[in-house]
C-alpha positions as CSV (number, residue, x, y, z in Angstrom):
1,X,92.3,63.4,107.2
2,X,96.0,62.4,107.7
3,X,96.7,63.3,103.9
4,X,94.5,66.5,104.0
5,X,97.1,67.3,107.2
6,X,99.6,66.4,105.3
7,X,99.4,68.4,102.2
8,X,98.4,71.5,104.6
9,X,101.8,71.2,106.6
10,X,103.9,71.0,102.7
11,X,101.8,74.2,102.2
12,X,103.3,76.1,105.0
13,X,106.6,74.6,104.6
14,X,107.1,76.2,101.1
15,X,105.6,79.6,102.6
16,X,107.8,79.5,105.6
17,X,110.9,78.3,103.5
18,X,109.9,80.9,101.0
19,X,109.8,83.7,104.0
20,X,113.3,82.9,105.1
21,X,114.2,83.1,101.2
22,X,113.2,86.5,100.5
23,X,114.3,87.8,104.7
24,X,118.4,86.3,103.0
25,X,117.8,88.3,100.2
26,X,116.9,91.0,101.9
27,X,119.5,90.8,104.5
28,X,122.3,90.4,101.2
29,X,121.4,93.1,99.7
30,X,121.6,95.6,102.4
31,X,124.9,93.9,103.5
32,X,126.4,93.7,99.9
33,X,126.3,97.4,98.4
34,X,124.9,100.8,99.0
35,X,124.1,101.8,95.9
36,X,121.1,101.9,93.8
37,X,120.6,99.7,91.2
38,X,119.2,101.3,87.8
39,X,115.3,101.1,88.4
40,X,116.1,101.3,92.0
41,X,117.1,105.1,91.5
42,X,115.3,106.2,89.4
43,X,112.0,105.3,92.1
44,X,115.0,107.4,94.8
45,X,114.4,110.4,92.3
46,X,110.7,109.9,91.5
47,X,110.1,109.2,95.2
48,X,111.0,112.8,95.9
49,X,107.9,114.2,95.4
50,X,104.1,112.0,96.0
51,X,102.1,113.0,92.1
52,X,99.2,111.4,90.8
53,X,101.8,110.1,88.0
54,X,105.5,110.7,87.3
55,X,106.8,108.5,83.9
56,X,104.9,105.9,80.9
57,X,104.5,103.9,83.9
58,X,101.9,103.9,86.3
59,X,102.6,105.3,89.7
60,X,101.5,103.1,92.9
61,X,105.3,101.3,92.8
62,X,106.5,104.9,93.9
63,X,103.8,105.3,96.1
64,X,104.8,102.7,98.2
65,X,108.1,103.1,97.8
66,X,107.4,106.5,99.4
67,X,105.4,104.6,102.2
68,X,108.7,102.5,103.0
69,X,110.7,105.6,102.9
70,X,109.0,107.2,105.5
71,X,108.8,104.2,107.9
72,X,112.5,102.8,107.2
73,X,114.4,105.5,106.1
74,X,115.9,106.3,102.6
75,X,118.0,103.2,102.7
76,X,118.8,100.0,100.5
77,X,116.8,97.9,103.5
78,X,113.6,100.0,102.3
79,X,113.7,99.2,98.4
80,X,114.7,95.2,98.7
81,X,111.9,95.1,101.7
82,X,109.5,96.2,99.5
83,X,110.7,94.6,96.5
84,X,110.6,90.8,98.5
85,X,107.6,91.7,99.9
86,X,105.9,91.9,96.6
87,X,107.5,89.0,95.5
88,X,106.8,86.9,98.2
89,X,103.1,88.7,97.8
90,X,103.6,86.6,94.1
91,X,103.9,82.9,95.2
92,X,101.2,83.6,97.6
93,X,98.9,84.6,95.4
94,X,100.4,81.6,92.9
95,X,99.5,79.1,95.9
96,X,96.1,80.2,96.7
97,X,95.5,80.3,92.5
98,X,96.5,76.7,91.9
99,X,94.6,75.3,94.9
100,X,91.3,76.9,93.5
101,X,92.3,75.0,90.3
102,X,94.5,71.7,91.3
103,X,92.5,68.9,93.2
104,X,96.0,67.9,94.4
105,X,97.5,70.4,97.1
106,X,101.0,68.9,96.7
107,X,100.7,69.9,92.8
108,X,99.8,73.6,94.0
109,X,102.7,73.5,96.3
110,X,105.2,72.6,93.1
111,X,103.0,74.3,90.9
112,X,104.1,77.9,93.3
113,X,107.6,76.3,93.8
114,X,108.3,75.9,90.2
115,X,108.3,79.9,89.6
116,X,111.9,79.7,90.8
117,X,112.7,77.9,88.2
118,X,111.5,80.8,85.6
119,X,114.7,83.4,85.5
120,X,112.5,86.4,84.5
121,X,110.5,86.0,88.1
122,X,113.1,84.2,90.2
123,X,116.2,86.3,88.8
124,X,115.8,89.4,87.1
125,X,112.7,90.3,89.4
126,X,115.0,90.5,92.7
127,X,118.0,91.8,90.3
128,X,116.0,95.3,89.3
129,X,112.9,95.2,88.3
130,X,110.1,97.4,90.2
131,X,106.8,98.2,88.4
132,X,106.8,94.8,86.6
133,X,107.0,92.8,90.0
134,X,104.0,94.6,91.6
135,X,102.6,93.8,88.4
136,X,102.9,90.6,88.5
137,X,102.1,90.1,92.4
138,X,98.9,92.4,91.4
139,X,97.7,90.0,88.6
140,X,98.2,86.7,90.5
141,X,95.9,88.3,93.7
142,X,93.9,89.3,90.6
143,X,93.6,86.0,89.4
144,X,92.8,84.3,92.5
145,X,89.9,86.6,93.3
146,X,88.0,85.6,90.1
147,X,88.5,82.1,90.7
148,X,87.0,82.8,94.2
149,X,84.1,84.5,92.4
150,X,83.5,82.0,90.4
151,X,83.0,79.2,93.4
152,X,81.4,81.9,95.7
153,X,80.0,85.1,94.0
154,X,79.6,87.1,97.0
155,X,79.3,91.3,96.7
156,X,82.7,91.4,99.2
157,X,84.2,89.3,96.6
158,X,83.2,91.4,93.9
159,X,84.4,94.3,96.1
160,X,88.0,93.0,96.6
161,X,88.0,92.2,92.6
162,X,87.2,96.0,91.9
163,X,90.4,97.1,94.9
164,X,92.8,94.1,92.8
165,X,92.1,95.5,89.5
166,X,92.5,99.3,90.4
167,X,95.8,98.4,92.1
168,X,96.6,96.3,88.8
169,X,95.9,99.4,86.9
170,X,98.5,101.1,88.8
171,X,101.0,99.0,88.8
172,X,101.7,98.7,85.2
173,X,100.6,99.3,81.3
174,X,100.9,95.6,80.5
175,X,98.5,94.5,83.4
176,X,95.2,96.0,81.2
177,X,96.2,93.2,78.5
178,X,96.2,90.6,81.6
179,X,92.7,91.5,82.5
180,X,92.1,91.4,79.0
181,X,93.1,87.9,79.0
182,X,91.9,87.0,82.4
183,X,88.3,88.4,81.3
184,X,88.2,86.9,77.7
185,X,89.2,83.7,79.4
186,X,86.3,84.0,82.0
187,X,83.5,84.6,79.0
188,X,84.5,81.4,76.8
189,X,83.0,79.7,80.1
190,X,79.3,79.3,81.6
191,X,80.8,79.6,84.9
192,X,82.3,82.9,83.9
193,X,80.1,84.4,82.3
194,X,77.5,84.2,85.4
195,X,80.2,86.3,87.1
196,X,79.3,89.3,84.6
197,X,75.7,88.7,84.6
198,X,75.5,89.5,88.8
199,X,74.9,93.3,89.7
200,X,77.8,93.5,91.6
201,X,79.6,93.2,88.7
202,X,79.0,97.3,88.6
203,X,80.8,97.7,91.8
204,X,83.6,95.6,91.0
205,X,84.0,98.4,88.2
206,X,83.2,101.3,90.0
207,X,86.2,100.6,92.7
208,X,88.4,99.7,90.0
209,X,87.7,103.4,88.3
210,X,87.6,104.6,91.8
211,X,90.8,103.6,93.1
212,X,92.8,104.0,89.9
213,X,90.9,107.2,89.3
214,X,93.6,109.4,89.8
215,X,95.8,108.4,87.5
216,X,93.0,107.9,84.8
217,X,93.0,111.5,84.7
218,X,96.6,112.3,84.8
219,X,96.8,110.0,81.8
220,X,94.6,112.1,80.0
221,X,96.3,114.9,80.5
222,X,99.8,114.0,79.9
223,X,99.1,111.8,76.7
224,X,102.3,113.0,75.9
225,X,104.5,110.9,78.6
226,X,101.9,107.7,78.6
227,X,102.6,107.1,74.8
228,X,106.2,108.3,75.4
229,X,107.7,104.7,75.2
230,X,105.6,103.8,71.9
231,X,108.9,103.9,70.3
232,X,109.8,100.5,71.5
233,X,107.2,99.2,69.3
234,X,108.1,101.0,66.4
235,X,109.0,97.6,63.4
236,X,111.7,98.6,61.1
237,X,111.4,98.6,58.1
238,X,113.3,95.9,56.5
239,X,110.9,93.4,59.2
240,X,107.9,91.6,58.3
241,X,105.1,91.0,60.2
242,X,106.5,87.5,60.5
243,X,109.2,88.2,62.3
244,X,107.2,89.5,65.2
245,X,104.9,86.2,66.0
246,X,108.9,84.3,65.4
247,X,109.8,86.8,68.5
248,X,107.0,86.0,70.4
249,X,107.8,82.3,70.0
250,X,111.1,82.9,70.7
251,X,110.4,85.1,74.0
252,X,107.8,82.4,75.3
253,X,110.7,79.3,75.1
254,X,112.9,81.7,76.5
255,X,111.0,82.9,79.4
256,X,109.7,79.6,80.6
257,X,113.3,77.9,80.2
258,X,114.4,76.1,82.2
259,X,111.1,75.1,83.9
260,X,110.0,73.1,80.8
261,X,113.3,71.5,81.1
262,X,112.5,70.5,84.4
263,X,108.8,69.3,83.7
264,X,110.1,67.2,81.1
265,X,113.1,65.6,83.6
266,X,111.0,64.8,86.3
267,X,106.9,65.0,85.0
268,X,107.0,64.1,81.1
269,X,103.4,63.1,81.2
270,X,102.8,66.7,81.2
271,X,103.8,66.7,77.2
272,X,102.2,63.6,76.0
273,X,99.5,64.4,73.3
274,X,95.5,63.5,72.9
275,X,92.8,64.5,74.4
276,X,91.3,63.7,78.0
277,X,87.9,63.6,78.8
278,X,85.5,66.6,79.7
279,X,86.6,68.1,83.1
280,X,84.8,70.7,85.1
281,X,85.7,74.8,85.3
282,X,88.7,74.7,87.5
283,X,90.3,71.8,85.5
284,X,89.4,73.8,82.1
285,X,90.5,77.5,83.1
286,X,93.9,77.1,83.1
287,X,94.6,75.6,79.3
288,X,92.0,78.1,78.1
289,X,93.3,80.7,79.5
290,X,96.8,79.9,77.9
291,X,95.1,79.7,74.7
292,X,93.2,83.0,74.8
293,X,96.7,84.5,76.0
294,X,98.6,83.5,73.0
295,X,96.0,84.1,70.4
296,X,95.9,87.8,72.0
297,X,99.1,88.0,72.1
298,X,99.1,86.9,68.2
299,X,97.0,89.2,67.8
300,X,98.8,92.6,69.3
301,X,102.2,91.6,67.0
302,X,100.0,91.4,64.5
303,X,98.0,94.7,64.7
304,X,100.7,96.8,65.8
305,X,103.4,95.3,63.7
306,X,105.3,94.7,66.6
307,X,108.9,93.1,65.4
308,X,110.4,92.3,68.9
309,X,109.0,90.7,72.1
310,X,110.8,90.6,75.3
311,X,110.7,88.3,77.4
312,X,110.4,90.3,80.8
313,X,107.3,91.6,78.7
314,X,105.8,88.2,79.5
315,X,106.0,88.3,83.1
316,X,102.7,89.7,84.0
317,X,101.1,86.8,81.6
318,X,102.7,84.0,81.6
319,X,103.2,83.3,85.5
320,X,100.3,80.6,85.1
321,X,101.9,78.7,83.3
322,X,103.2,76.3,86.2
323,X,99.8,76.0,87.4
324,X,98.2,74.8,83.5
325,X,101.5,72.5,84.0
326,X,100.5,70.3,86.9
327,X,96.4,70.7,85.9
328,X,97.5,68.0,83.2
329,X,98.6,65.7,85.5
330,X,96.1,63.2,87.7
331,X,96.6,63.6,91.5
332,X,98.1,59.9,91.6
333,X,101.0,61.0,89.0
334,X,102.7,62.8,91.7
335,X,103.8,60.6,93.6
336,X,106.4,61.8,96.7
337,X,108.9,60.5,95.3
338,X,109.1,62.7,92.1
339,X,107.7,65.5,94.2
340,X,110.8,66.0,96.5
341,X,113.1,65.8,92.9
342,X,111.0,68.6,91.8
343,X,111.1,70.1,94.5
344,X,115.6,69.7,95.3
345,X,115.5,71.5,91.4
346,X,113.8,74.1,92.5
347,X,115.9,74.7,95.6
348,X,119.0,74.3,93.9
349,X,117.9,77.0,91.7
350,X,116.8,79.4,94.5
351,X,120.4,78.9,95.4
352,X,121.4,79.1,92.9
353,X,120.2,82.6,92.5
354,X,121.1,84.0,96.3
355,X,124.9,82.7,94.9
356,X,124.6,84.2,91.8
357,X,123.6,88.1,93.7
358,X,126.2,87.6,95.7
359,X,129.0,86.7,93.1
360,X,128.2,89.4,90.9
361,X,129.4,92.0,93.1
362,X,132.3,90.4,94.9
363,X,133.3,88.8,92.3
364,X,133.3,90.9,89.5
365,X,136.9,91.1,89.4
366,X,137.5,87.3,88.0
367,X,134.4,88.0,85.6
368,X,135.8,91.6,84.8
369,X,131.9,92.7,84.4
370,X,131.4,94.9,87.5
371,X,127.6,95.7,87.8
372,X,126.3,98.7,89.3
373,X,126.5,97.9,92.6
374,X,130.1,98.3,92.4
375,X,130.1,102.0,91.8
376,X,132.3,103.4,94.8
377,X,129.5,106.3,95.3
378,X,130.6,107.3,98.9
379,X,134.6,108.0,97.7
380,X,132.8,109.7,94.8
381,X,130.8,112.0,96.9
382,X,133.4,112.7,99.0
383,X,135.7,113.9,95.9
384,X,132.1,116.1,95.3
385,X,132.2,117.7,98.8
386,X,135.9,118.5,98.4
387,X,135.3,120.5,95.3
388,X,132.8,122.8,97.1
389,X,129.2,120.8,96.5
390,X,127.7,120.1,99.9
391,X,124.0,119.5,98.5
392,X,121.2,121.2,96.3
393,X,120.8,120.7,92.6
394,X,121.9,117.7,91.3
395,X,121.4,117.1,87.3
396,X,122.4,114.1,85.6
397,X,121.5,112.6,82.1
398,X,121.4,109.2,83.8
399,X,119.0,108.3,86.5
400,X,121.4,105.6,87.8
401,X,123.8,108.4,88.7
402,X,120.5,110.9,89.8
403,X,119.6,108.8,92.1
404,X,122.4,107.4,93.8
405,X,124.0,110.8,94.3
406,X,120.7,112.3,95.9
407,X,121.1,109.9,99.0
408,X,124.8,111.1,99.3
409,X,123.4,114.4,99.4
410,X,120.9,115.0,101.4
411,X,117.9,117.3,101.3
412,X,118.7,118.1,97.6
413,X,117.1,117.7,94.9
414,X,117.9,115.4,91.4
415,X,116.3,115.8,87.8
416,X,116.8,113.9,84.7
417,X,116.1,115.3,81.1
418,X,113.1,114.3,79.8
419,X,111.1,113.5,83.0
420,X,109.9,117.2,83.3
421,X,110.5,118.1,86.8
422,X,112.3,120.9,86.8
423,X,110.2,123.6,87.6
424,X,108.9,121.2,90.6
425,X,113.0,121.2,91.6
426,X,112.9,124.9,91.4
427,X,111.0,125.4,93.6
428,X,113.0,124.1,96.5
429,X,115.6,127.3,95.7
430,X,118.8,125.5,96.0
431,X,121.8,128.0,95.9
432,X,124.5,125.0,94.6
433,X,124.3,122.9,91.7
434,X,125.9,120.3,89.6
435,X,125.8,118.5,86.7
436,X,127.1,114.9,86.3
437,X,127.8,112.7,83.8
438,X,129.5,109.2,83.5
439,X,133.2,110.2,81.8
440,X,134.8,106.5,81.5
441,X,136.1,107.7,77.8
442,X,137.1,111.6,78.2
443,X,135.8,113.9,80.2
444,X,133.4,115.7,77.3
445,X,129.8,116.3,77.9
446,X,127.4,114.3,75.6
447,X,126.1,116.4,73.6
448,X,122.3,115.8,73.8
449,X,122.8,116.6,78.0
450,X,124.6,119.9,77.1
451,X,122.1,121.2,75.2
452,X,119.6,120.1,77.7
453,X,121.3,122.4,80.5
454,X,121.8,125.2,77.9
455,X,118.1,124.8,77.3
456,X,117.2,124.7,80.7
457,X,119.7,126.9,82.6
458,X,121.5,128.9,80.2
459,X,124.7,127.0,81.0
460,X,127.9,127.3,78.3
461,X,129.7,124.1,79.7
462,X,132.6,125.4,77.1
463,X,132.9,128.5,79.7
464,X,132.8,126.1,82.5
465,X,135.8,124.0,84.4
466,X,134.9,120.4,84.3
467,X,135.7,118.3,87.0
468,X,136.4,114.6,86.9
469,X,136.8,111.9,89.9
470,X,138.1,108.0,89.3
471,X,137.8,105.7,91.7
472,X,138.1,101.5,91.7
473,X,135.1,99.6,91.5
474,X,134.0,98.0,95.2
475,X,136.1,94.4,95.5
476,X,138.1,95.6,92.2
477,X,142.3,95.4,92.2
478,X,142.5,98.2,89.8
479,X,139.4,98.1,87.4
480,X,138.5,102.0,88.1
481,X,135.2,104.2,86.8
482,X,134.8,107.8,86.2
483,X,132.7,110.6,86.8
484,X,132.6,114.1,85.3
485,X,130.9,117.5,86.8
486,X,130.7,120.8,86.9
487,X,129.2,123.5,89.1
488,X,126.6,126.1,88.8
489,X,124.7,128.3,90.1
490,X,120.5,127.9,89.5
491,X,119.6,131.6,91.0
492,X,122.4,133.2,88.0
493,X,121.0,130.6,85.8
494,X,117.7,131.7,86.2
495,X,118.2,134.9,86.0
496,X,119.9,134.6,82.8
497,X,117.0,132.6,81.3
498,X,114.8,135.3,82.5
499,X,117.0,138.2,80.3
């Protein structure tokens, strides 16, 4: 009883010291800048309007962002709330995963700790990243529900699978191939297949299509913006279909360094070779599911000649890998000793990372690589109001600048090319406009983003003054950045389109 206590209280150590984590983070970032990183505006400009689907990507990560609009306010403190929240959603659902798989809580408890030590969840997830951490939070709750299912296959349980999996759906394109996986995993088992042999497997389905309904639809008929990223896929032709499994390889070291590193410091009986003897489903799901991952994986680059694998591509997939990690070691391998090592790594690299937030804004100066929480958008804006803009239209070929500007100005509206909101803008019949562009090498439009607004509103920008404002970077000594505008009209552009 005295271990079982004991293991319980390191269980809500981690969550509490993970809580007080993510409440820092939160507390830096709305202390640190104003501004909007890149992902973070563009879900300020999608967030203007609530559609059943807005980009390639799915839209629930905008739906909530719109939720904690309208209980905090447009405000930094509502996108890094819900940002930690999802992420602290993640090691949760990671916790209550490897306990339905590791006999040992303590190896669930570094099992969940050790996702600090992957940069692509740890790092670049608070950095700016929005639709692949609800992703990932989705596909961990996902996870854990069909490893309930399995133990207890109860119809609320199939219930909740069917909610998980519709908000999966939503939350990201590369979340389908995790089910994929998940499911394929499920079926090379007798355990999981029972799960798919029960009639309430027809609910969990039905809620899925239910929930995610919606946006089934507006996929269908906007095939044109779903496939619109398919580019990224696209191999060159000088590649061979080698070069894309090499990338996957590649992308996989990558993304799990430097947790391996760590494994192998403090746990190297994790990587010692031969077989062990036959185990029961929880002890068996993890390395099978690895296995099915990668040989789908293999697959994909192979079918669709894909050439290049990121490794923020992984996320969604390979957050399991921790638990598999610890499921190869027995109970009495981790002892408290090594735990507590493990354990000071992965603090030191939590650290690690609140440091490394804060340093790259103040002290971007001695790195002289300011990042966009730097831009000095307030002494932009007021340069804007002194030429005359005091709100309305704002157009800009970059959503970084859309978005950031639209919370300077308020109750206006911001479009980008290509996302095919303009005639939604319209109709809010703005009588001031502008059109802004980044200008740190000359003041000249880019010429795609001319034609754009000649397309659109009938502007000449060669008949137009342009306007440019420089201003230093936040914490900079002279390092400066530059902004270029000019001024219209959208009634006389309209009208002119309508001649």
């Amino acid at each position: 009883m005295s271990q079982f206590s004991e293991e319980r209280r390191l269980e809500w150590q981690l969550l509490l010291a993970l809580g007080v984590y993510f409440a820092l983070h939160i507390l830096l970032r709305v202390s640190i800048s104003t501004s909007l990183d890149y992902d973070e505006a563009e879900q300020a400009v999608l967030s203007q309007w609530l559609l059943p689907g807005y980009t390639e990507q799915p839209p629930l990560y905008t739906w909530l962002q719109i939720l904690f609009f309208q209980l905090f306010g447009e405000s930094v403190l509502a996108v890094s709330l819900l940002k930690n929240s999802l992420l602290f959603a993640t090691y949760l659902f990671v916790l209550l995963t490897a306990r339905e798989i590791l006999p040992d809580r303590r190896a669930a408890v570094l099992a969940t700790a050790a996702l600090l030590l992957i940069p692509q969840i740890a790092w670049e997830s608070q950095r700016d990243m929005t639709h692949t951490t609800l992703a990932v939070a989705a596909a961990a709750a996902t996870m854990w529900q069909s490893l309930r299912l399995v133990r207890r296959p109860e119809s609320i349980g199939y219930a909740i699978l069917g909610l998980l999996i519709g908000i999966g759906l939503l939350a990201k394109a590369n979340y389908l191939l995790f089910l994929a996986v998940l499911l394929l995993s499920l079926a090379t088992t007798a355990e999981g297949r029972r799960l798919f042999r029960q009639p309430a497997w027809a609910l969990t389905l039905l809620l899925a299509l239910t929930v995610a309904g919606s946006y089934l639809l507006w996929m269908y008929q906007h095939g044109e913006i779903v496939f619109a990223a398919s580019h990224k896929f696209t191999p060159p032709a000088q590649y061979g279909l080698a070069t894309g499994i090499i990338s996957l390889a590649r992308s996989t070291v990558l993304f799990l360094t430097p947790l391996w590193l760590a494994l192998l410091l403090v746990f190297p009986r994790i990587f010692r070779l031969g077989a062990s003897e036959p185990k029961g489903f929880p002890e068996i799901f993890p390395g099978r599911y690895l296995l099915v991952l990668f040989a789908v994986l293999a697959a994909t680059v192979l079918l669709f000649e894909i050439t290049y694998v990121k490794d923020r591509w992984l996320q969604p997939l390979l957050f399991a890998a921790p638990i598999y990690a610890f499921s190869r070691l027995a109970p009495g391998e981790i002892t408290a000793r090594r735990g507590k090592i493990f354990l000071s790594l992965t603090a030191v690299a939590a650290i690690g990372v609140y440091a490394a937030f804060s340093l790259r804004v103040i002290a971007a100066p001695l790195t002289g690589h300011f990042s966009r929480l730097n831009y000095p958008f307030p002494e932009i804006s007021t340069d804007i109001r002194a030429a005359g803009f005091t709100g309305g239209l704002i157009v800009s070929n970059d959503r970084f600048l859309a978005g950031n500007l639209l919370w300077q100005f308020p109750d206006s509206t911001a479009v980008i090319p290509g996302y095919g909101f303009e005639d939604i803008a319209e109709k809010a019949g703005h009588r001031q406009a502008i059109a802004v562009w980044k200008a740190d090498h000359g003041p000249q439009i880019p010429p795609q983003f001319a034609t754009f607004l000649e397309t659109t509103y009938q502007l000449k920008i060669s008949t137009l003054p342009i306007l440019s404002f420089e201003h230093r970077y936040a914490h900079a000594r002279n390092e400066s950045v530059t902004l270029a505008m000019v001024q219209f009209s959208p009634a006389t552009a309209k009208g002119r389109a309508s001649n």
